[in-house]
N, C-alpha and C positions, 0 to 999 in steps of 0.2 A: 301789041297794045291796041285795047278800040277806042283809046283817045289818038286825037289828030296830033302829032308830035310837034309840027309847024306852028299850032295855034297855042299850044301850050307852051312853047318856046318865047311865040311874041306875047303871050299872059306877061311871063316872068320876066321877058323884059321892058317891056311899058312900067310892067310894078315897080320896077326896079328904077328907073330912069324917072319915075315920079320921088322916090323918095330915097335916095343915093346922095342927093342933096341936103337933105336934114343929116346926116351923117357928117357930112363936110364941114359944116358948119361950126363942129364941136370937136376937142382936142382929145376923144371919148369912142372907142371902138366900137362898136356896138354889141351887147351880148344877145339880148331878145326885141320885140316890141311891145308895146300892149298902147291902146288910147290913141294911134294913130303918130310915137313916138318910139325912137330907138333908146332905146334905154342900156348903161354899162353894166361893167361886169356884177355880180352877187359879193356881198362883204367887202364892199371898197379897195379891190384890189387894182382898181384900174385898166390899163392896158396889160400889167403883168398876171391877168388870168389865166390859166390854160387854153380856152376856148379862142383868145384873139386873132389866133395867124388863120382863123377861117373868115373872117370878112376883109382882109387881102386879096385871100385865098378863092374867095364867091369874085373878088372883084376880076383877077387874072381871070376865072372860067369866062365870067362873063363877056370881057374882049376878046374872050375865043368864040363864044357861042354866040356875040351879037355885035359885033364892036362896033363902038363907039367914045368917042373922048373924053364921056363922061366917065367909063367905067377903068379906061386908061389913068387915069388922072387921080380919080378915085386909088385905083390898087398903086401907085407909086405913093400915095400921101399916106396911107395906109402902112406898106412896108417898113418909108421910114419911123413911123411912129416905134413900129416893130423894137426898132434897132436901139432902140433909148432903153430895153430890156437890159441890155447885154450888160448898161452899164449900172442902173438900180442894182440887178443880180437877184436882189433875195426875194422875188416870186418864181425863181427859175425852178425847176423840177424835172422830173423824167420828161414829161410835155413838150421837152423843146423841139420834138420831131414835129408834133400837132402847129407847135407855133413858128416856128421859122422853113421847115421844109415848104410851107403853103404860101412865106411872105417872103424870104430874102431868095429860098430856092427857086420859087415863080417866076421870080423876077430875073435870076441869074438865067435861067431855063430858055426863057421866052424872049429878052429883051439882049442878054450875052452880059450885062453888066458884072463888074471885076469884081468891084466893093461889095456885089452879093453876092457871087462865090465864097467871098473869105469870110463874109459873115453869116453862111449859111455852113462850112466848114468848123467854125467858132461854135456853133451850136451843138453840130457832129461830137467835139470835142467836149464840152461840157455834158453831153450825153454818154460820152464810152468814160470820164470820169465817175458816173456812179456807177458803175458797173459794181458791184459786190465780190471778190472773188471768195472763194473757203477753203478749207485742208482739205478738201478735194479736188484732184486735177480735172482740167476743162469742168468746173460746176461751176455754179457762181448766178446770181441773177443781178439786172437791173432795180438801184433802190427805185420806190416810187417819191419818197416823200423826205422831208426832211430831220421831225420831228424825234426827240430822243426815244421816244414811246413807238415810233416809227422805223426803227433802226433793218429792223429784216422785214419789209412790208414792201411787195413787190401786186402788181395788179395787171390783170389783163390786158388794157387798154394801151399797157405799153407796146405791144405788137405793132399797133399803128406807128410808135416810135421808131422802129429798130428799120424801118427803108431809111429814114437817116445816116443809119452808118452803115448798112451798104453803098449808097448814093456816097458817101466818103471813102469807103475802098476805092471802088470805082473810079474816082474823081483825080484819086493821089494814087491810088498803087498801093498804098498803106494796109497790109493783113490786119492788123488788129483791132480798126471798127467791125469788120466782115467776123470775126473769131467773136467777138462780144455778143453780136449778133446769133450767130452760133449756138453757142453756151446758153443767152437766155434762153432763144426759144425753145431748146431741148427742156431746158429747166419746165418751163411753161406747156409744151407737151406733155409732161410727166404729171405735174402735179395742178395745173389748172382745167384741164381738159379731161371732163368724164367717160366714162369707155361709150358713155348714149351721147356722142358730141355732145352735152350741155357743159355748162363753164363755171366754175369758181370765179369772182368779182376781185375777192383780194384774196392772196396767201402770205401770213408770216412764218418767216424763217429764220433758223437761228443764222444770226451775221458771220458766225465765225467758223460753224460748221457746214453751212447750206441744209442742213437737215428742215423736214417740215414740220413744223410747228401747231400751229391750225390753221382753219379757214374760217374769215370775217365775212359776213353779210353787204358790207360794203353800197350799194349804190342798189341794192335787189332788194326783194321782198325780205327774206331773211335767210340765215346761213343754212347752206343747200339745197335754195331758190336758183334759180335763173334767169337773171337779170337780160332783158332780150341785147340792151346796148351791149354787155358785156359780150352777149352771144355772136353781135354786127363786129364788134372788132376784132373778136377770133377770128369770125370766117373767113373778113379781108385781111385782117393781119396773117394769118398762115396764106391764105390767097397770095399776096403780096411777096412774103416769104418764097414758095414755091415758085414762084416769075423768077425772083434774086438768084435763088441756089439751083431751080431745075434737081431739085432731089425730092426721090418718089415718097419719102417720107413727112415730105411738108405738107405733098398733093394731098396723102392720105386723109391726113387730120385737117388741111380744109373742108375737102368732101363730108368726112363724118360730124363736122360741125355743119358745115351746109345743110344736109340731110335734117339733124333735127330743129334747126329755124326753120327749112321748106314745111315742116310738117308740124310748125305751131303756127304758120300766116293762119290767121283770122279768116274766115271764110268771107270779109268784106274788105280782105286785101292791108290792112291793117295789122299794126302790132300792138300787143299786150306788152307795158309799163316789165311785167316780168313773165316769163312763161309758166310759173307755178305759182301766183298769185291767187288767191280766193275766189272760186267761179262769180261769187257777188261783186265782186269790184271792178268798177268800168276806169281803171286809168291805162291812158295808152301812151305809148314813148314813140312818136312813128320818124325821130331821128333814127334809130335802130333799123327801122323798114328803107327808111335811103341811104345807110348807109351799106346794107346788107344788099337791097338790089345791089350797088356799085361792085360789093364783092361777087355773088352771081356772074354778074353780067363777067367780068374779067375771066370768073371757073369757067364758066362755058367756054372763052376763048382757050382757055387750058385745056377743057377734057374735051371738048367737041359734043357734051349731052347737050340738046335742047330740055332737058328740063329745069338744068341754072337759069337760063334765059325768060322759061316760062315762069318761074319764083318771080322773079324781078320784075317779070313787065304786071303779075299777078301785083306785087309792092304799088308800085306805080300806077296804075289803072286804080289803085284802091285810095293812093293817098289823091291821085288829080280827083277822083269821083267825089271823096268825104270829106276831107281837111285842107285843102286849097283856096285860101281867099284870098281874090283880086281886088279886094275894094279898096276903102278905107281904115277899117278896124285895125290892119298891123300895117307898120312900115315895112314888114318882109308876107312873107306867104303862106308856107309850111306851117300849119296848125296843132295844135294835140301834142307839143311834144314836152317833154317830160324829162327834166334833168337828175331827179333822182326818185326810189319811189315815195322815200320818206322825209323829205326835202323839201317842202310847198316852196320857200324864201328862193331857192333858186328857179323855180318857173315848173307850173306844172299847166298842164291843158294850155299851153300858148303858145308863140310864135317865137325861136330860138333860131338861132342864126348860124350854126353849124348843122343843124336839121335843112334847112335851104342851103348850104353850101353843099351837102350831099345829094339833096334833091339835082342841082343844077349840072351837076359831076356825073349824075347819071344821066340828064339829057342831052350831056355830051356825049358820052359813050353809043347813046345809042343813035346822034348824031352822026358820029364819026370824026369828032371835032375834039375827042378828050385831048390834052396836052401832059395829061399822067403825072401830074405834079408832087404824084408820091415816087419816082423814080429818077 
């Protein structure tokens, strides 16, 4: 990187430490900022959004990368809020690896707490419950969604799920979160992954035969776009994958998804909103670019190329250069980022707080201080 690691470290956290307390203050997670204000989740979901267990999640990094008792205090008031999910239930979703791996596992991980094992186990559990199986042996995917219109709708994203229920084989001895695991991602090899690494967003299927059905456009430009987030959580979800099983066929299809996000970074270090977007449209998603560095940076500990390494600090060097504000304008930092492309209501060009939760994940990594809170 030719940014100073150190200085950008204390940037993020002075930032942080100024306004971690507006946070506190409210019974309200934070989703984005904008006006110098944290602002909750998009359509009044509450705490039970998908995106919540990442401002836990930013708060655990943070007492690893700076600690301090504000950021301690913070990620425990945080978790619990977490756990009030379990009991509402009906915003729970595939998502429960995104929400509780980062808030009750953090905390079980880091601190040895009991009550968070079982409740980061709880989630394990509710997630190998939608498993989909079909009249095909070992086929089957994870549902995404709930909705009757949803019944075979499975989506890329879940990748970042599925270190959940390894982290629960693991944990117990139990095969059959590690088998579920398994199965999807074969599933999700097969039919979301293009033979040029690019990704499918969502795929339906029939629920009863696992057959494929089509492919939705989902959160990209339009169907047979490539949504670049989608493309960040292939490469660390197969990334991740491959750490779990140590089989050369996860490595494969990280690599080949690696390869084509290395070779759509923006020449200003930046990510494109989707990679097959309109040359005229300037929207960018640069959650996708941290969270893509963070896959990188882990390939490289895998394969031993410097050129994962080089992708990611290329990410990095582009997002501290362009889209990093330290001032007042957000209560967080991370700029430009983009929750879907056809989405304005959910936040587009501003400050998202799982965009800075992955920002921070990689300054740990390249710290030396990550705590790997997906494992």
């Amino acid at each position: 990187m030719h940014n100073n690691l150190d200085e950008v470290i204390a940037k993020v956290s002075a930032k942080l430490r100024r306004t971690v307390p507006l946070a506190t203050k409210s019974d309200v997670l934070p989703y984005r900022s904008e006006g110098g204000q944290w602002i909750g989740s998009p359509w009044d979901l509450g705490n039970g959004w998908w995106t919540s267990g990442f401002w836990p999640g930013l708060m655990w990094l943070m007492d690893t990368l700076s600690p301090d008792e504000i950021f301690h205090r913070e990620a425990l008031r945080a978790t619990e809020l977490m756990t009030e999910q379990f009991r509402i239930y009906r915003h729970l979703t595939h998502d429960v690896g995104f929400m509780f791996l980062l808030s009750c596992g953090a905390k079980h991980k880091l601190t040895g707490d009991g009550q968070a094992r079982w409740d980061t186990l709880h989630a394990a559990s509710l997630l190998m419950g939608r498993f989909n199986p079909t009249d095909t042996p070992r086929a089957g995917f994870i549902k995404a969604w709930d909705g009757r219109e949803q019944l075979g709708y499975a989506i890329i994203d879940c990748m970042m799920n599925l270190p959940l229920l390894d982290w629960a084989t693991r944990e117990t001895g139990d095969p059959r979160f590690a088998t579920v695991t398994r199965i999807h991602a074969d599933t999700a090899a097969k039919h979301f992954v293009r033979e040029d690494g690019s990704c499918r967003h969502i795929v339906e299927f029939d629920p009863a035969s696992g057959a494929f059905v089509r492919e939705h456009g989902g959160q990209g430009c339009a169907v047979g776009s490539s949504w670049s987030r989608g493309q960040a959580w292939a490469l660390y979800g197969f990334t991740l994958l491959a750490m779990n099983t140590g089989e050369a066929r996860d490595l494969e299809t990280a690599e080949r998804i690696a390869r084509y996000f290395a070779a759509n970074i923006r020449e200003d270090g930046l990510t494109d909103c989707d990679f097959r977007q309109p040359k005229e449209v300037y929207r960018l998603d640069n959650i996708a670019g941290a969270c893509a560095a963070c896959g990188f940076l882990e390939l490289e500990k895998l394969t031993g190329k410097p050129e994962y390494r080089a992708a990611a600090e290329k990410l990095l060097d582009g997002l501290i250069d362009h889209c990093c504000d330290f001032g007042d304008a957000y209560c967080g930092f991370l700029t430009h980022c983009t929750a879907a492309y056809h989405e304005d209501n959910a936040g587009t060009h501003t400050n998202i707080v799982y965009g800075d939760y992955f920002f921070v994940e990689a300054l740990c990594k390249l710290k030396g201080v990550d705590p790997m809170l997906w494992r």
